[in-house]
Every structure is written in C-alpha cells, then in structure tokens.
N, C-alpha and C positions, 0 to 999 in steps of 0.2 A: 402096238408093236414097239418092243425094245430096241433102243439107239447101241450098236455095236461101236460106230463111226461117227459121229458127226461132221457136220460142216459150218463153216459162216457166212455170212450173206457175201463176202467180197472173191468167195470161191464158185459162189452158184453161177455165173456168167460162163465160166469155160466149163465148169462138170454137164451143164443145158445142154452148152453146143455141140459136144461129142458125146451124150447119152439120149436127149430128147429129138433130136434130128433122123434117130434110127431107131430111139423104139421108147414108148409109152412113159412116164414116169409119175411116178408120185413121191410128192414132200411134204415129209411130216415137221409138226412144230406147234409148238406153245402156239396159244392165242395171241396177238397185238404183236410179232415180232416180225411180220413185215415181206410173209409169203404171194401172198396174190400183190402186191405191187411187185417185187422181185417177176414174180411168172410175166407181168405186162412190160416190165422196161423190159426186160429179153425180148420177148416178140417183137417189139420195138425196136431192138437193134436188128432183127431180122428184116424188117421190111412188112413182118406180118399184122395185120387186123387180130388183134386178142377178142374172143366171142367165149363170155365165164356164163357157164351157168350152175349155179348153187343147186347143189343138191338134197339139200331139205326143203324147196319149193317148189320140186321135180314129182310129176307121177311118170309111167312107163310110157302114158299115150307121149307122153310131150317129147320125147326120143324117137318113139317109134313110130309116132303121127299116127293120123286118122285113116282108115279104108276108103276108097273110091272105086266105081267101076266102070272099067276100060274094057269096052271089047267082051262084054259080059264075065268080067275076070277082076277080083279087090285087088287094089293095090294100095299099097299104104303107102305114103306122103310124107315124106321125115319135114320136121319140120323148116322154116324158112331160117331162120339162125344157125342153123348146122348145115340146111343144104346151100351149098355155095358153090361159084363155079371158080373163084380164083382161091388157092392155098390162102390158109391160115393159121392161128394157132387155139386150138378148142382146149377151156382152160375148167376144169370139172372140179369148181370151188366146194367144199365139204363133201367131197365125193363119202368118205366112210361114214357120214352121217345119214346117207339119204336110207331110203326102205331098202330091205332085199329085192323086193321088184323092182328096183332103180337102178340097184346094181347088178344084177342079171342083166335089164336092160342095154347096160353100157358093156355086157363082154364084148362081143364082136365090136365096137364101134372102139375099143380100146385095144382090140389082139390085131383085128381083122378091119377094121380103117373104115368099115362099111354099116350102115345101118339099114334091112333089108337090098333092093337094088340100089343104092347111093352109096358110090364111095370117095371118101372123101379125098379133094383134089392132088396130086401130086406135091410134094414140098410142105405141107400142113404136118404141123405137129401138135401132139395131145398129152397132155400134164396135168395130174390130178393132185390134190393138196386138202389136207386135213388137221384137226388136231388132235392127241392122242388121247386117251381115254384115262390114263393118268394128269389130264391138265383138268380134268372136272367141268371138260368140257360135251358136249352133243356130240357124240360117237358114237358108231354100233360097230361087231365085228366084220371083217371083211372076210367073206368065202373063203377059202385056199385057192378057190379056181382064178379069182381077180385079183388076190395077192399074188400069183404066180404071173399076169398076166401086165406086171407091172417091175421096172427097175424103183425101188425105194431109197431115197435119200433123206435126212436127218438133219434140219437146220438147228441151231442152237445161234441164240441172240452173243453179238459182239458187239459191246460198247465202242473198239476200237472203228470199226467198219461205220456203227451207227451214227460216231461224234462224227467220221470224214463226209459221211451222207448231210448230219445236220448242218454243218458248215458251209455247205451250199444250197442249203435250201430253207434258209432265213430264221432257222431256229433260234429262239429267245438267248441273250446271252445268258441269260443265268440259268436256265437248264444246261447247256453246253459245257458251260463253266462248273457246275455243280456235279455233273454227270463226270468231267475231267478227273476231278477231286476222289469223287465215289462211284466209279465206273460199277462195283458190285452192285448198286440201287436202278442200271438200266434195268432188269427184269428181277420178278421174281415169283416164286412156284405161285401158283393161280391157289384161292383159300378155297376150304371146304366150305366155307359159309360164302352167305351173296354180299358182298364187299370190295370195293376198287381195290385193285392190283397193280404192280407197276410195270408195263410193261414197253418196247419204244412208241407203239401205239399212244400207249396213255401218256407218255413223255408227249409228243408232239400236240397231243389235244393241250395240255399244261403250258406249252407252250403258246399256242395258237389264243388262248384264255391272257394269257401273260400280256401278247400284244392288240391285246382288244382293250383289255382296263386301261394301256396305259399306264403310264408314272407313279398317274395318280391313285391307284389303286392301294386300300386299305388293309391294313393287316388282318381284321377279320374275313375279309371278303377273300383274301388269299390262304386263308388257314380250308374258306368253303370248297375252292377249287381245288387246292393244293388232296384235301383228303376225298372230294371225289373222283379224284383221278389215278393217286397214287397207293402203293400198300401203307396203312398207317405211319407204320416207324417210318417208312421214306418222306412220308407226309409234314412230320413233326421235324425230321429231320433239313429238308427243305426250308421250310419257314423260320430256323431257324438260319440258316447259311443267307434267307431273304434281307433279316434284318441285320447281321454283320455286313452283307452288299449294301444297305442304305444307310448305316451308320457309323460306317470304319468300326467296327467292333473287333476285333479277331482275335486267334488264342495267343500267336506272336507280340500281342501290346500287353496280355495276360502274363506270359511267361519272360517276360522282361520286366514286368511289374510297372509298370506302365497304366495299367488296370486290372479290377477284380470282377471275379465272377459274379454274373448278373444274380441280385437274388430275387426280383421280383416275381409273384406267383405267374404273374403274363409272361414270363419270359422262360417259361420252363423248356419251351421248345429250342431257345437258343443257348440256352443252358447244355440241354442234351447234345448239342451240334458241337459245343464248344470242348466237351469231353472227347466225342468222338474223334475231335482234332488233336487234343492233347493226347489221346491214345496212341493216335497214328505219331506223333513226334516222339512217344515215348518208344517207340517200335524200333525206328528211324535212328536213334539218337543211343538208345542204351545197349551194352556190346555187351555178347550174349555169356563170355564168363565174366566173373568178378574178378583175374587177375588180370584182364584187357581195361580195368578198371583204370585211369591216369586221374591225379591230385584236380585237375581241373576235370575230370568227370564226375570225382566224389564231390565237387560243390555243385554239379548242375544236380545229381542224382539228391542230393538234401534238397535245395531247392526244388526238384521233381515233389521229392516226399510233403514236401511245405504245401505247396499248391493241392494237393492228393486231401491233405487234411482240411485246409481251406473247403475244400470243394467236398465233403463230407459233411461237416456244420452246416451245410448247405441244405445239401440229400445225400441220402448213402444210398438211395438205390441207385442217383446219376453216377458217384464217383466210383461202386462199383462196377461200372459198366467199362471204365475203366481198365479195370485189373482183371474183365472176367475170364474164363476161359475160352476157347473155341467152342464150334458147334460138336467134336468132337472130347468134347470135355476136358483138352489139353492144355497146360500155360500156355501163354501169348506172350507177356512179359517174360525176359530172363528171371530165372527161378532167384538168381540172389538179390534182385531189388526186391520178388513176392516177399523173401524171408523179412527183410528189412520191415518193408509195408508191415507184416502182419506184428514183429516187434513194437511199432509204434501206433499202431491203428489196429489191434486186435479184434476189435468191433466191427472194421471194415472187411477184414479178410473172414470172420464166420459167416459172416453175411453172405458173401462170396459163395459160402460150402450151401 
C-alpha cells in the first residue's frame, strides 16, 4: 500500500486516541522504526493490557479455537489470549504477512469485535501493523474486504522524535551525538540483498553494544558491530566520527590548518567522515552566487580549494564525494566554486561526470 500522508512517531499518541478508540487500525512502516512499541506505550497510557499476536505464527484454529460439545451442539472456544473478560488492547503484529486463512480469519474480529459467540469486552481496541511490501520485507496482499475493514496510517521514521526518545532512555552518547550531526543516517531504504540496514531499531542494538564493550572497546571490534548493524556507508561513516570522538580529530583543526588529512590506509573510514564534514561546511559557508562573494570569502573559498586538492592526492574517489551531485544528479555546491574546482583540479571534476 502507497503512503499518500505520512506521519511520525510523536503524532501517533493523539491520531490512536481519536481513530483506534472507535474503529480498527492498521500502521504501516519500514522495518526497525519503532511500530509495535509505539502500539504498546499507547495501551499503556490507556490503562490497557497490550495481548500482540504475530501473524506469521498464526493458523485459523489459533483465532477461531477448537470445537467442543455442549448439550450435543460444537462450540468453538476462542482461544485464552483473546478471550478476556476485562477490555484490552489486541495488537495483530504482521498482520499482512500472515496466510489468506489468517486473514479471513480476523474479518469479524476486526469489523465486528467478535470471534464466533465471544465478543470482545467493551472499551478494547484493536490495531494491526505491518510492513510494506516495498521494504523487501514478509508481506502478502491484503483482500479489498480487510483493507476496507481498516482505517490505515503511514509512519515514516523521525530522527527528530527518535533523538527526544533516545535521550531518555540511555542511549550511547555517541549514537545520539552522531545521529544530531547526520540525522539522514536514522534510517534507510531496507537492500535488495541480505545485509544490515540502518534503521532506529538497529541504531538502539549499536547502542546497547556500545555500552557493553565499554571504553575499552577496539577499533576493529567496533568496525564488527558498527557494520552488522548499520547500512555500510552509515557503517564506515560511524567509525569514522568514533575515532575523531577518541582523538580530538576534527575537520574544524583541518580547516584552520591546525592539521591534515589523515592518510593512513586504516583510517579511510575517518577519512570519509572527515569529507562528509567538510562538505556539510562547504554547504554552510559558500553563498550561492559569486557576487555575494566578499574579499574575505575569496580567501576561505582558495583556502576551501587548497584543502579540496590536499584531499585528492589523497583519493579522488573521497574528495569527490565532496563536490558530487545529489541523488537527483543536481549541484550541491554553488555552481561558481564547481567552475573554479574544475579550472584547477580538472581530474577531480571528470571524475565527478
């Protein structure tokens, strides 16, 4: 299902209370970004007992229970986790991944409250939650009759929401810290291939690894974690922001000339970081025509170019990462520092193309 709307997690608390209190929902979302805990603090603020049952570990009986006979008459038995006599809130985790019989199963108990004679208690609410089928993730399609049978909402992950969450709840500094900087690396699209992803999920595991090792934990032992948890580049990216945190490294002692760029082969990861910093200053810092240009801009913008070159002798794949364009193949840099760039470093900017 396509997202028209989105939301983010620090909206789901009121959109719950005035859509899930009067009629059924489902929320879609990327993997790792933080839906079945959101469904449980809510019922939490309600007062209600959260009861999730996953739906790829579901057959029909486990809904609809077993036959018994009463009075020479079967009755079926829902089961003990759905039959309850005080409201709750029944939370149908993968619900669009389970079988078609699963999901048939759940019409009435999602339209009509009831599963055979049991219905469930007054005050009880019911929210289903899945991922889409564009995350490459375990999804099957959902009927028209259960998609009708459902108000659908659309979470999309917020680094802002997610840093105010990890701030109280012990997250590692330097995820938080790191995430501040490069809020774009909270999440990103789940790969075609079987490979960690970054997602807040995998953030918080990164973390939770962080304060296990300890201090004293090594730089290769943190490149193991760092990339089975995170998307590569976030990966590389990371490690490299680790050891400017343990070493006073940074690009501000770089661009004051203070120091140069690291060229050791082990240090390519903080290499990379250290561009990505300089990019973001060069972003920041250079005014986007060339007559906003002022006599003490034309010496930081030489000085820019100076370091640009530096950091090419280097690698030119790093210092192009610098100059390159967007994801839509457009400059990022003002077009009159590229001209300048490609005057002086001609090598750098075909590279570029």
């Amino acid at each position: 299902m396509q997202a028209a709307v989105t939301v983010t997690p620090a909206q789901i608390p009121e959109l719950l209370l005035g859509l899930a209190t009067v009629r059924p929902v489902f929320l879609w979302g990327a993997p790792g970004i933080g839906k079945s805990s959101l469904v449980r603090k809510f019922a939490d603020s309600l007062g209600l007992e959260c009861v999730s049952l996953l739906g790829t570990q579901l057959a029909p009986e486990d809904l609809i229970g077993v036959p018994q006979i009463r009075d020479g008459r079967s009755v079926f038995c829902p089961p003990e986790a759905i039959a309850r006599d005080e409201p709750y809130c029944l939370f149908l985790d993968e619900l669009n991944a389970a079988s078609p019989d699963v999901q048939k199963a759940f019409y009435s108990l999602i339209l009509d409250r009831r599963i055979g004679s049991y219905e469930l208690p007054a005050g009880s609410i019911v929210i289903g939650a899945g991922n889409r089928a564009t995350d490459n993730a375990l999804a099957r399609p959902i009927a028209s009759a259960l998609v009708n049978r459902l108000t659908h909402v659309h979470l999309q992950a917020s680094a802002q929401d997610w840093l105010v969450w990890a701030g109280e709840h012990g997250i590692h500094p330097w995820v938080t810290d790191y995430l501040t900087d490069r809020p774009d690396h909270l999440w990103s699209q789940p790969p075609k291939t079987e490979e960690a992803f970054s997602t807040p999920r995998s953030w918080h595991m990164l973390s939770d690894a962080l304060h296990s090792f300890g201090p004293d934990l090594d730089e290769q032992t943190l490149k193991v974690i760092a990339h089975g948890t995170l998307t590569p580049a976030h990966a590389v990216s990371f490690c490299g922001y680790a050891k400017i945190v343990r070493h006073a490294y940074g690009i501000e002692a770089i661009m004051k000339g203070d120091a140069n760029w690291p060229r050791r082969p082990e240090d390519r990861d903080l290499l990379y970081y250290l561009a990505e910093a300089f990019r973001g200053r060069l972003l920041k810092e250079l005014p986007a025509q060339k007559e906003h240009v002022s006599p003490a801009m034309r010496q930081s913008a030489y000085r820019f170019k100076s370091l640009l070159v530096q950091l090419a002798e280097i690698s030119v794949e790093v210092a192009q990462t610098v100059i390159a364009d967007d994801a839509d193949g457009l400059p990022v840099l003002p077009g009159w520092f590229l001209v300048e760039a490609a005057r002086d470093m001609p090598r750098l900017v075909e590279a570029r193309r």
